[in-house]
Structures are given as structure tokens and as C-alpha cells.
C-alpha positions as CSV (number, residue, x, y, z in Angstrom):
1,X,-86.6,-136.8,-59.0
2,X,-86.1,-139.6,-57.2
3,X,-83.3,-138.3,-54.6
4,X,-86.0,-135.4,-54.3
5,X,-89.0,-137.3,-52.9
6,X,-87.2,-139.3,-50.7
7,X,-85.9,-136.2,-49.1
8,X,-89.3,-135.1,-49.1
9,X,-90.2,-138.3,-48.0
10,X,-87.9,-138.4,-45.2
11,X,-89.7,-135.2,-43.1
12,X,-93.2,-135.3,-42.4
13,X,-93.6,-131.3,-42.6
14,X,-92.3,-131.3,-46.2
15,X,-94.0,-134.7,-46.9
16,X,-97.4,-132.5,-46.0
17,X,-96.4,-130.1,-48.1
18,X,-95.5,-131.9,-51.2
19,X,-98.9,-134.0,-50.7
20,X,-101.0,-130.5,-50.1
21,X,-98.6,-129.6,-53.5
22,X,-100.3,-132.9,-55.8
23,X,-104.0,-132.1,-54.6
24,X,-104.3,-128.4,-55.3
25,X,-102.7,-129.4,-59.2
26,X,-105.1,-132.3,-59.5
27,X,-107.6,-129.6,-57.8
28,X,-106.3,-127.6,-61.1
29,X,-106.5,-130.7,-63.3
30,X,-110.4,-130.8,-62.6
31,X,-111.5,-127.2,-62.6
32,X,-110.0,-126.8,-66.1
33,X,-111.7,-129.8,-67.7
34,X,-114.9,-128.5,-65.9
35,X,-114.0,-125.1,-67.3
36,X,-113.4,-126.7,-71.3
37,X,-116.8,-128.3,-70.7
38,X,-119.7,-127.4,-73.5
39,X,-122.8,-126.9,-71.6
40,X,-125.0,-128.9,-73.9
41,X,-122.0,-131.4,-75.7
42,X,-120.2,-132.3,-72.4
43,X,-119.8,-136.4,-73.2
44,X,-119.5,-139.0,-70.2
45,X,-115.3,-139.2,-70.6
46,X,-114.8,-135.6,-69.6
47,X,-117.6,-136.3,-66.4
48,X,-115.4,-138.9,-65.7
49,X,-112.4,-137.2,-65.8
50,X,-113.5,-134.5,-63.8
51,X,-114.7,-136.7,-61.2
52,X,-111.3,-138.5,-60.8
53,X,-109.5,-135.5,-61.1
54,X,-111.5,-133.8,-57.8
55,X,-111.2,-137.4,-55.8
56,X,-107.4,-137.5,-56.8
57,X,-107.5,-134.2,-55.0
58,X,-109.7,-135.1,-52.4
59,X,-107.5,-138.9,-51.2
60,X,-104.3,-137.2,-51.4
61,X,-105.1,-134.2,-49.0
62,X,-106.5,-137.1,-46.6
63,X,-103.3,-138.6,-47.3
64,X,-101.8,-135.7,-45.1
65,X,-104.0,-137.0,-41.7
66,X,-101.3,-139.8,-42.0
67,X,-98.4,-137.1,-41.2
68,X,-97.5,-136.0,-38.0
69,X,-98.5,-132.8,-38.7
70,X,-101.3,-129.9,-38.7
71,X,-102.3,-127.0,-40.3
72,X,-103.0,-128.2,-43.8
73,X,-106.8,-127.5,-44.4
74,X,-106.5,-125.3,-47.6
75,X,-104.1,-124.6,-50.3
76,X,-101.7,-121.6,-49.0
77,X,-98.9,-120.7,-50.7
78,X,-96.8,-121.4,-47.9
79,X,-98.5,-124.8,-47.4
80,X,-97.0,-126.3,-50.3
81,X,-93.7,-126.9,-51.9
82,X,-93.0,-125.2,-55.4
83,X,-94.3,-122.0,-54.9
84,X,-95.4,-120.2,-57.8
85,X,-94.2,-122.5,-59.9
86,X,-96.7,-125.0,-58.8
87,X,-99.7,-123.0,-58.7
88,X,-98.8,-121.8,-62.3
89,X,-97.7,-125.2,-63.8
90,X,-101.2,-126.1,-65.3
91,X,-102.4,-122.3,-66.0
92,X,-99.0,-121.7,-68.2
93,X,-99.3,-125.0,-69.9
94,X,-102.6,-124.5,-70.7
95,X,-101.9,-121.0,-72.1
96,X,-99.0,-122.3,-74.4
97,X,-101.1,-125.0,-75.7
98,X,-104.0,-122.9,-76.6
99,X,-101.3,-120.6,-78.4
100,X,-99.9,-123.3,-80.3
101,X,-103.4,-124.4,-80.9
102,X,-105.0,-121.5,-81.6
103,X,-102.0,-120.9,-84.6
104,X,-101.7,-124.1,-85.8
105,X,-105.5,-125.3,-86.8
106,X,-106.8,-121.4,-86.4
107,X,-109.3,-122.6,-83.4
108,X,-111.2,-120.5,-81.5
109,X,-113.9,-120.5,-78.7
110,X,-115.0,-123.8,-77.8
111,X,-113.2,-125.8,-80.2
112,X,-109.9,-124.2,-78.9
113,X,-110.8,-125.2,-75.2
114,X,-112.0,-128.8,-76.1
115,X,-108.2,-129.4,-78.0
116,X,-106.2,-127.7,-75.0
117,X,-108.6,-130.1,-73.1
118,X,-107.1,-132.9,-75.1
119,X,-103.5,-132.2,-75.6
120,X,-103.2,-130.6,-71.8
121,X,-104.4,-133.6,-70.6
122,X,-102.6,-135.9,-72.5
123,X,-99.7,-133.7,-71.5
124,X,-100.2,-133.7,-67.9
125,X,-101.2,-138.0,-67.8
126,X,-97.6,-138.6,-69.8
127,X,-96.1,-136.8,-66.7
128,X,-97.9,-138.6,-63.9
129,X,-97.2,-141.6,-65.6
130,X,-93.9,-141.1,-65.0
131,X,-94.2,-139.5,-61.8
132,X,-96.6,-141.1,-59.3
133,X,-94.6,-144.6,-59.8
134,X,-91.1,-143.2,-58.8
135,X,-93.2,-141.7,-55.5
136,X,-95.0,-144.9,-55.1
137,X,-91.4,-146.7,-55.1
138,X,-90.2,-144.3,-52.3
139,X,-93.1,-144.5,-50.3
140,X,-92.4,-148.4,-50.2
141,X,-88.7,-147.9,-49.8
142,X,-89.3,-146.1,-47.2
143,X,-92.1,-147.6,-44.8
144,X,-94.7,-144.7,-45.4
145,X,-98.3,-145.1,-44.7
146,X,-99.1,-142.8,-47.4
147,X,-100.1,-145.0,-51.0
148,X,-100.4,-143.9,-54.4
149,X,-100.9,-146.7,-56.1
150,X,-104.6,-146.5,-56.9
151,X,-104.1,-142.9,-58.2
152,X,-101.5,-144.7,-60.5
153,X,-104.2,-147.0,-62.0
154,X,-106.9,-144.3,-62.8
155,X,-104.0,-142.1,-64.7
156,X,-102.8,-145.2,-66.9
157,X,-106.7,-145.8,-67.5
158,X,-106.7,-141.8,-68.5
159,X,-103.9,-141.4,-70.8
160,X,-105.4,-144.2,-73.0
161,X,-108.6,-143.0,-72.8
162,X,-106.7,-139.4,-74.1
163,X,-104.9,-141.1,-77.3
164,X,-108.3,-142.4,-78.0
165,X,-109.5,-139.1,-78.2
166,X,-106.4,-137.2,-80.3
167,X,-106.7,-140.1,-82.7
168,X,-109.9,-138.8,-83.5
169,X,-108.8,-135.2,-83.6
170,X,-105.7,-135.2,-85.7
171,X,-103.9,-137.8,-88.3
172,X,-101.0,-136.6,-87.4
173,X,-102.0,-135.9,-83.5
174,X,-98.5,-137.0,-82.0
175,X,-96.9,-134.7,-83.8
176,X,-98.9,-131.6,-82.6
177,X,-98.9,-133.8,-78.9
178,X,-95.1,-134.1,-79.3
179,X,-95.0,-130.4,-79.3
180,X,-96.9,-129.7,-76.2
181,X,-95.1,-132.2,-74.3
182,X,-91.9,-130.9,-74.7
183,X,-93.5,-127.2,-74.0
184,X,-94.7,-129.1,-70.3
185,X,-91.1,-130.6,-70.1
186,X,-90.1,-126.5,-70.0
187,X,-92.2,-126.3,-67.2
188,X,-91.7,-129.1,-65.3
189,X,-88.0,-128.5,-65.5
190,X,-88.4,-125.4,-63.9
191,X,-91.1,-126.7,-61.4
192,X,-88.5,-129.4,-60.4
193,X,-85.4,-126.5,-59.9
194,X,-88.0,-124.8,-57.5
195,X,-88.7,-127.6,-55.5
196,X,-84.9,-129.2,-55.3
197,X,-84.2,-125.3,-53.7
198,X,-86.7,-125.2,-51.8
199,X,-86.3,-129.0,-50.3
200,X,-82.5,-128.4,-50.2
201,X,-83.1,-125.5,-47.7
202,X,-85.3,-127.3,-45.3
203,X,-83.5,-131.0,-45.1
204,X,-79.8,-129.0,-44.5
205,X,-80.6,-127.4,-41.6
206,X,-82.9,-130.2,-39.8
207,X,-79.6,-132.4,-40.9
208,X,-77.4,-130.2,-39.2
209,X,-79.2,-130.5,-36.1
């Protein structure tokens, strides 16, 4: 992942793209714990997350104003890197999870959305855990303007904040969580071919000349 980013890194077109890429799937992140909300039982955690999910969104499409570069102002498909597997990655997860949910404690309705909230969540927070630092280490490697670094404290502060809640839920809730994270590791897999193709396409030729 790391060789990745700092290709992406290394072009400002593709860094725009890759940046546009993280806001629409924090976009995602926060219109499906809006969606999972109850209308009257909504607590203050899932407000929060919400919120931070839609500024995540918000600071890393300013991010792009940093970038030599224009034509960024929505979320196109060809503005972003990934294609389809990026602006699938959450939907799919989220339809496994509530599959896997849905047979394994037989939940339905709003109990079915509130653990997909949980275990998606939890799901997606592992991943950035893992993620934003190895971008944050490039972006210093490399001299960029861009910063992740306080996107990096509100996730850590998030995926404790989700164990809290599965401990609640389940007993046995890393076993069930252990399931849906290897179900996102599927994905991302695939999300990761996508983008070392479509990356490898643009940086040969702009090497070449």
C-alpha cells in the first residue's frame, strides 16, 4: 500500500483523485450511520459519529485546493481512483454484514441496521487505523502540504468508542467482528487490485515522458 500512495503521492492529478476517492467514502461512512439512525433512540455517539464522518469528508476535499489542480467539485466517477470498487466498498460491506447478521442472531428492521451500524463501523475504523498512518508517513516523506494527521486522532478515538459498544452487544462480539473483518479484507483486497491498475497506468506513461 505503501509503494501505491507514494505513486499517488508523487502526481498532483492522481493525488486529487485519491483525496476526492477518501471524502466521497467518509461521505458514505456518514450517510449510512445517518441512515441506521432510530428517529426517536438516536444516542449522542452516533450524532457524533456522523458529524465527524461529514467533516472527514468535508477537510479532505479542501485538502485538494492544496493540489495544482482543478475540476474536483463533486464526486464523478472519473474524478476518483478505484472506480466501482470504491463507490461500492461500503454499500457491499454493509450488505454482507447485514447478511451475516441477519442469519446469525435472526435481526431484522432496526435492530439489524443498529448492529451493521456497529460491526461496519468497527470494520471500516480497524482499516483506517491501518491506513491513514501509512498515508500520513508518505505525505511527510514526501514534503506534501496535504495532512492527515488529525483525521488519524478522531478514528483511534472511534474505534474505541466502537468496542465499547460491541461489548455491550455480544459476549462473544470479536468473534462475530472477526467475521466481518475478514469479509472487508475481501473487499479491500479487491479495492487495492483496482487502484494498483489504475495508478500503474497513469505513473507509466507520465514516467516515460
Amino acid at each position: 500500500m505503501k509503494s501505491i500512495l507514494t505513486n499517488i503521492v508523487s502526481q498532483d492529478p492522481l493525488h486529487a483523485m485519491w483525496l476526492n476517492t477518501l471524502s466521497f467514502m467518509e461521505n458514505a461512512g456518514a450517510r449510512k450511520i445517518s441512515a441506521c439512525e432510530d428517529r426517536e433512540l438516536t444516542d449522542l455517539m452516533q450524532l457524533k459519529h456522523a458529524a465527524e464522518e461529514h467533516r472527514h469528508a468535508y477537510y479532505l476535499k479542501k485538502q485538494i485546493g492544496k493540489l495544482d489542480v482543478s475540476g474536483f467539485d463533486h464526486y464523478l466517477l472519473n474524478t476518483m481512483l478505484g472506480g466501482r470498487e470504491s463507490m461500492q466498498y461500503l454499500h457491499q460491506l454493509d450488505l454482507l454484514t447485514c447478511r451475516y447478521l441477519k442469519n446469525t442472531f435472526d435481526l431484522a428492521g432496526q435492530e439489524l441496521k443498529y448492529a451493521a451500524y456497529l460491526f461496519v463501523t468497527y470494520a471500516i475504523e480497524v482499516r483506517a487505523d491501518a491506513l491513514y498512518p501509512i498515508y500520513q508517513e508518505v505525505l511527510t516523506e514526501m514534503g506534501s502540504k496535504v495532512m492527515v494527521k488529525s483525521i488519524i486522532l478522531e478514528e483511534e478515538g472511534h474505534l474505541e468508542e466502537m468496542i465499547g459498544q460491541l461489548q455491550h452487544f455480544h459476549p462473544d462480539w470479536q468473534h462475530h467482528a472477526d467475521h466481518v473483518i475478514a469479509l472487508e479484507q475481501q473487499l479491500f483486497d479487491r479495492w487495492v487490485s483496482a487502484l494498483s491498475k489504475e495508478v500503474d497506468q497513469e505513473i507509466l506513461p507520465a514516467r516515460a515522458n
